[in-house]
C-alpha positions as CSV (number, residue, x, y, z in Angstrom):
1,X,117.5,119.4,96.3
2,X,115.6,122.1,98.6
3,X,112.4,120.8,101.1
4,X,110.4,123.2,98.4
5,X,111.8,121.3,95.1
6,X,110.8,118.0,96.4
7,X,107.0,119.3,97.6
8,X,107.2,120.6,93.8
9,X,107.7,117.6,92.8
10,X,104.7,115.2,92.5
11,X,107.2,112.4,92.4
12,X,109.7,113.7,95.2
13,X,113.5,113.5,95.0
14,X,115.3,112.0,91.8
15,X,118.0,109.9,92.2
16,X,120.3,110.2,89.4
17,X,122.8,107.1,88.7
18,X,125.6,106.5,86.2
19,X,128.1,103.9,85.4
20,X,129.9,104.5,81.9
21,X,127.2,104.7,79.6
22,X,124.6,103.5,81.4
23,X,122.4,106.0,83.6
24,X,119.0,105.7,85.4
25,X,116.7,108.1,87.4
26,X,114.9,106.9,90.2
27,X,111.8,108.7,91.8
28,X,111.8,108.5,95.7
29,X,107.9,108.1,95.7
30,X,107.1,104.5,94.8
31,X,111.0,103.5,94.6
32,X,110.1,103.9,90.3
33,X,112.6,103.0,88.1
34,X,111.8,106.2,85.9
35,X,114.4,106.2,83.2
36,X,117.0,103.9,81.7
37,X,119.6,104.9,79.1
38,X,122.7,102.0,77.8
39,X,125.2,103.9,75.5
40,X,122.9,106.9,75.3
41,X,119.8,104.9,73.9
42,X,116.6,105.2,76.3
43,X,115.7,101.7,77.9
44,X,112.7,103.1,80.0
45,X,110.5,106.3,78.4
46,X,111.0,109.5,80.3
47,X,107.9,112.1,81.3
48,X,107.5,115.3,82.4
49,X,109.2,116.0,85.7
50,X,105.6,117.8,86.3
51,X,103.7,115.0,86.2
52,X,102.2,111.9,89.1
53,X,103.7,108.6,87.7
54,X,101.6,107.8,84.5
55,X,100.4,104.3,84.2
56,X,102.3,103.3,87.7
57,X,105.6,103.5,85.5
58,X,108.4,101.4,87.3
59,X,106.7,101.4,90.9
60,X,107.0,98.7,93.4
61,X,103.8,96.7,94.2
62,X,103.8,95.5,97.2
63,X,102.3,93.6,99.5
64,X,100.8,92.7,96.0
65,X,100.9,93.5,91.9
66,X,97.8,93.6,90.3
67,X,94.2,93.4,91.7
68,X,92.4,91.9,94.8
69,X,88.6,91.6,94.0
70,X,86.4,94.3,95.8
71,X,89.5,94.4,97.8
72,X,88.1,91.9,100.0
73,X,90.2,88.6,101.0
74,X,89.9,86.2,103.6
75,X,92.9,86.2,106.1
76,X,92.3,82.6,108.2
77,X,89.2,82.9,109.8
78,X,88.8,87.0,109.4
79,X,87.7,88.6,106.2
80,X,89.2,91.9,105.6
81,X,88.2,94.5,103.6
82,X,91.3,96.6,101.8
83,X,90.2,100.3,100.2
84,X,89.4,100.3,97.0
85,X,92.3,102.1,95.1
86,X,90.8,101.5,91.5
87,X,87.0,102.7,91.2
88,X,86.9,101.8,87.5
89,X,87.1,98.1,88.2
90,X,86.4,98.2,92.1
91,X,89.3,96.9,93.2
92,X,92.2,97.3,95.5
93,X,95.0,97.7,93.1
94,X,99.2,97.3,93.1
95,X,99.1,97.1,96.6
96,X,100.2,99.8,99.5
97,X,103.1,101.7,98.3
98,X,102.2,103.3,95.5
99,X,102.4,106.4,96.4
100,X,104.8,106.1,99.5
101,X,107.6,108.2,99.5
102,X,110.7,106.1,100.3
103,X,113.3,106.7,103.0
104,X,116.8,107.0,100.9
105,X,118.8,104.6,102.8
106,X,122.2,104.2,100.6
107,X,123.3,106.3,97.9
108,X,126.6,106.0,95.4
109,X,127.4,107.0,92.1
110,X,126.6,103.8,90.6
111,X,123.7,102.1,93.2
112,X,121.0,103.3,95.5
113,X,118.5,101.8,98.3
114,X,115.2,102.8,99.3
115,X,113.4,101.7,101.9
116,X,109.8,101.6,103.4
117,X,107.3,100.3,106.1
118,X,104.0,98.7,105.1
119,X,102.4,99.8,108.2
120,X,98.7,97.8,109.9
121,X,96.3,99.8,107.9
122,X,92.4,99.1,106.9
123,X,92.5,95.5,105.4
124,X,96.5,94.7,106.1
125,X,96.9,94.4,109.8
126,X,100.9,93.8,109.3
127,X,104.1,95.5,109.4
128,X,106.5,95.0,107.1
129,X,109.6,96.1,106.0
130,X,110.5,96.7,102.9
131,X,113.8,97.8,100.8
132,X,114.8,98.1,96.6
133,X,118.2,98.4,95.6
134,X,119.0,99.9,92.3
135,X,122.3,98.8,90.8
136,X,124.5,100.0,87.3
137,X,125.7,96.7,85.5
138,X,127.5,97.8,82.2
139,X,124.5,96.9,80.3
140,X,122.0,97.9,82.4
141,X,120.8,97.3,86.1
142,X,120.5,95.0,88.8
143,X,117.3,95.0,91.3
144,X,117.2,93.5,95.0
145,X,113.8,93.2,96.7
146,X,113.8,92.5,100.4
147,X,110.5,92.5,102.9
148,X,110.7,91.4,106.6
149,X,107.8,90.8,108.4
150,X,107.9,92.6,111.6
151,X,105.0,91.7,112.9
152,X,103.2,89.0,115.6
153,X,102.5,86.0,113.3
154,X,102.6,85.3,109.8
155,X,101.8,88.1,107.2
156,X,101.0,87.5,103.7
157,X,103.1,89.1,101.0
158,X,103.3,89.4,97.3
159,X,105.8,91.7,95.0
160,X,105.7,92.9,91.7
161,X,107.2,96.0,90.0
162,X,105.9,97.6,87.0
163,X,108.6,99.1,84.1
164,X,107.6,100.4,80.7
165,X,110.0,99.5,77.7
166,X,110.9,101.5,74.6
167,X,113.8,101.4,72.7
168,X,115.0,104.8,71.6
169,X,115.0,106.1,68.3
170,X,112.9,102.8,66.9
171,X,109.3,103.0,66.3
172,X,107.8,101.3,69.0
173,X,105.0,99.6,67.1
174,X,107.7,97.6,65.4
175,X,109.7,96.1,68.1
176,X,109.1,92.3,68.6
177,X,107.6,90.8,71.8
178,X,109.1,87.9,73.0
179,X,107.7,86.0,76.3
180,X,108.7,82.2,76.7
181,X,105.0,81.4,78.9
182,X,103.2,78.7,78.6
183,X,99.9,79.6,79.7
184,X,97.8,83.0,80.1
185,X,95.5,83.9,82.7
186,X,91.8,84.7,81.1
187,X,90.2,87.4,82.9
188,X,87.0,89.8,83.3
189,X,85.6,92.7,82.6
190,X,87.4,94.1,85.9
191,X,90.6,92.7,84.6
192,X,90.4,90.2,86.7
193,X,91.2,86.1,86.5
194,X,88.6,83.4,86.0
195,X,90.5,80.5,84.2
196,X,93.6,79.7,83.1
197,X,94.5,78.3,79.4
198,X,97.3,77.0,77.3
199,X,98.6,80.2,75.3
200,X,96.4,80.7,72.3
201,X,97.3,82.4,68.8
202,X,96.3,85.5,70.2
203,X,98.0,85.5,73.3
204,X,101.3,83.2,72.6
205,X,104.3,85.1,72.4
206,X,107.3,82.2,72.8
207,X,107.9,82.9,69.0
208,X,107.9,87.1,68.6
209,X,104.7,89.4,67.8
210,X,105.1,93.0,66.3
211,X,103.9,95.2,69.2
212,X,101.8,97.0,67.0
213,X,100.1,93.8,66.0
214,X,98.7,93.2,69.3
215,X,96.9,94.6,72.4
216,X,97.9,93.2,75.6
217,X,97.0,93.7,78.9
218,X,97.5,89.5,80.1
219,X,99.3,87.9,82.7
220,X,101.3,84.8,81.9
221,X,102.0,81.5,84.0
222,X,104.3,78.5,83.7
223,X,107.4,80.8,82.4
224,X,110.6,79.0,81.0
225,X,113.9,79.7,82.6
226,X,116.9,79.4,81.7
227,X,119.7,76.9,82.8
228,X,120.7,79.9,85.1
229,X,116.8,80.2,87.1
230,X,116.4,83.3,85.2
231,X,113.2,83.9,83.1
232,X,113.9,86.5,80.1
233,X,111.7,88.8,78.5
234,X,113.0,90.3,75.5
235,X,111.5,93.4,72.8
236,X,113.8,93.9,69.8
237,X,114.5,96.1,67.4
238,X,114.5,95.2,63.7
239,X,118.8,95.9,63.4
240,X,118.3,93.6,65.9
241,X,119.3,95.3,69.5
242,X,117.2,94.4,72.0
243,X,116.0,95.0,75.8
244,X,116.0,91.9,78.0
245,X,114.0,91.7,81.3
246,X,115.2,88.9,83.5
247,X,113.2,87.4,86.6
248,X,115.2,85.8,89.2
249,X,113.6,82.8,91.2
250,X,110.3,83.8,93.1
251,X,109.2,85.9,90.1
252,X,107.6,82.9,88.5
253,X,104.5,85.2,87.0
254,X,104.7,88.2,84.3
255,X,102.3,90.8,83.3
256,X,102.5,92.3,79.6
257,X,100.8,95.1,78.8
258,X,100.7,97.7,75.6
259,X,99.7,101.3,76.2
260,X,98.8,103.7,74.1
261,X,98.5,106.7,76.1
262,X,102.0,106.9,77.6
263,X,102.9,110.3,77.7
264,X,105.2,111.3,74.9
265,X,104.9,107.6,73.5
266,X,102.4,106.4,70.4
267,X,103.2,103.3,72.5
268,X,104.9,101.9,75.6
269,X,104.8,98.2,76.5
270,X,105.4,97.6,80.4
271,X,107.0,93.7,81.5
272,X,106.0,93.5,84.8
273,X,107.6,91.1,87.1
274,X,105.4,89.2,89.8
275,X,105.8,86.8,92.3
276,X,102.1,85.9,92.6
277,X,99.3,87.1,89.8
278,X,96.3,89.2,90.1
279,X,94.2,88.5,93.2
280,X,96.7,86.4,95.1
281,X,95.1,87.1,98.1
282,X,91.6,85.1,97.7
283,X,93.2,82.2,95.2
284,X,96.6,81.8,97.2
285,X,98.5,81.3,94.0
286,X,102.2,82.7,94.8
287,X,101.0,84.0,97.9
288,X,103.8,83.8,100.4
289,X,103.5,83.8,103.9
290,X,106.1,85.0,105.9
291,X,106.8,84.1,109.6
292,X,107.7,86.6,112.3
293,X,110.9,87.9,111.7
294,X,111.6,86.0,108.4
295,X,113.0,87.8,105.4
296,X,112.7,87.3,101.3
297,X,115.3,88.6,99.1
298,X,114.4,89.0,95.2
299,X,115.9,89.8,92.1
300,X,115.4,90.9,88.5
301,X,117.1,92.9,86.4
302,X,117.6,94.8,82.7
303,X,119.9,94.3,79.5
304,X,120.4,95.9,76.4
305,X,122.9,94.8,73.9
């Protein structure tokens, strides 16, 4: 691709993957998992190549998913004041690399790593380093995480990542939700928490609800995993194929949220894994602090059968 294709491109160079029948597009800015196909059957929605990432489609969040209140969080004895990257709700939103575009470390035809710096900036005095590794299974793909804090003393970190879900050629409104949480996060009118509750009849989901029976925008704690440590997600079809989202140990929080203005799509439904939920930063919940020099490794992946 030529220097003026990728400052045409609001979403930089695409990576383009395949391994038998199973192909994915990554976008260099963000590190987003842009498209999905298994056996020629879209996993992920596409849209236009013109267009900035809609709805933060498959973009890492880090050094936090979600929202930070005001953007303003208390660091030991310091308070620190982050900008405020959603002016709707006045928050500082999905963290610092949103629109970052990522250093192309290792490429193959089946697997590809990206890697960026979070660099001391207003509100997040640290530095650290960051990488995503996209990898072909033969039913989908695997995804690494790694951060390493580079800097002089502890640095707080969160991750999170945010893919959108459709499965091709089925009406999206009837696919079946499945999410095996035991509790739900209740929130504001900035989207943000203020309790936490059992799941209720609106918001359960261990037992499958019709996607177009439900609007969600809800972040779920105490997640069941299976005898393996993953947690699995699934949305299935009514022949009964279905996409499964698994969360490796450290992702012990999910967001679920329907959207309606997806572009191309009368509806999209994003799974998002998290390792802390929204506004980590002020409650502590998930937050992980990581000492000079010390690395975390994290993984989730996608299935289709």
């Amino acid at each position: 691709m030529s220097l003026d294709d990728v400052i045409g491109s609001p979403t930089g160079i695409q990576i383009h993957l395949r391994r038998g029948e199973v192909t994915a597009q990554i976008a260099q800015v963000g590190a987003s998992l842009r498209h999905l196909t298994v056996g020629g059957v879209e996993i992920m929605p596409p849209y236009p190549a013109d267009l900035p990432t809609p709805s933060c489609s498959g973009v890492v969040l880090a050094p936090w998913p979600n929202r930070i209140r005001d953007g303003v969080w208390q660091d030991g004895d310091t308070e620190r004041a982050l900008s405020i990257s959603e002016p709707k709700f006045r928050n500082a939103s999905h963290g610092l690399l949103r629109y970052t575009a990522y250093e192309i470390a290792e490429h193959t035809d089946e697997s590809v790593t990206l890697a960026a710096r979070i660099v001391p900036q207003t509100g997040y005095p640290y530095l650290i380093a960051t990488s995503v590794t996209y990898a072909l299974t033969d039913a989908g793909i695997d995804v690494t995480h790694t951060l390493t804090n580079h800097s002089a003393g502890p640095a707080p970190v969160a991750l999170g990542t945010h893919p959108f879900f459709v499965i091709g050629g089925v009406d999206a409104r009837d696919l079946v939700l499945r999410l095996q949480a035991e509790t739900y996060f209740e929130t504001d009118d900035r989207m943000l928490p203020v309790g936490e509750s059992p799941v209720s009849s609106a918001t359960d989901l261990r037992e499958g609800r019709r996607l177009g029976d439900v609007q969600l925008d809800t972040g779920y704690a105490n997640l069941h995993r299976d005898a393996d440590g993953f947690v699995r997600t699934t949305i299935t079809a009514p022949d009964g194929r279905a996409v499964t989202l698994q969360q490796g140990p450290g992702f012990d929080y999910v967001q679920a949220f329907t959207n309606t203005k997806y572009p191309g799509q009368p509806l999209a439904v994003a799974i998002e894994p998290m390792t802390a939920p929204a506004d980590a930063f002020n409650s502590g919940r998930g937050l992980r602090r990581l000492a000079e020099g010390e690395s975390w490794t994290l993984q989730w992946g996608i299935r289709f059968a």
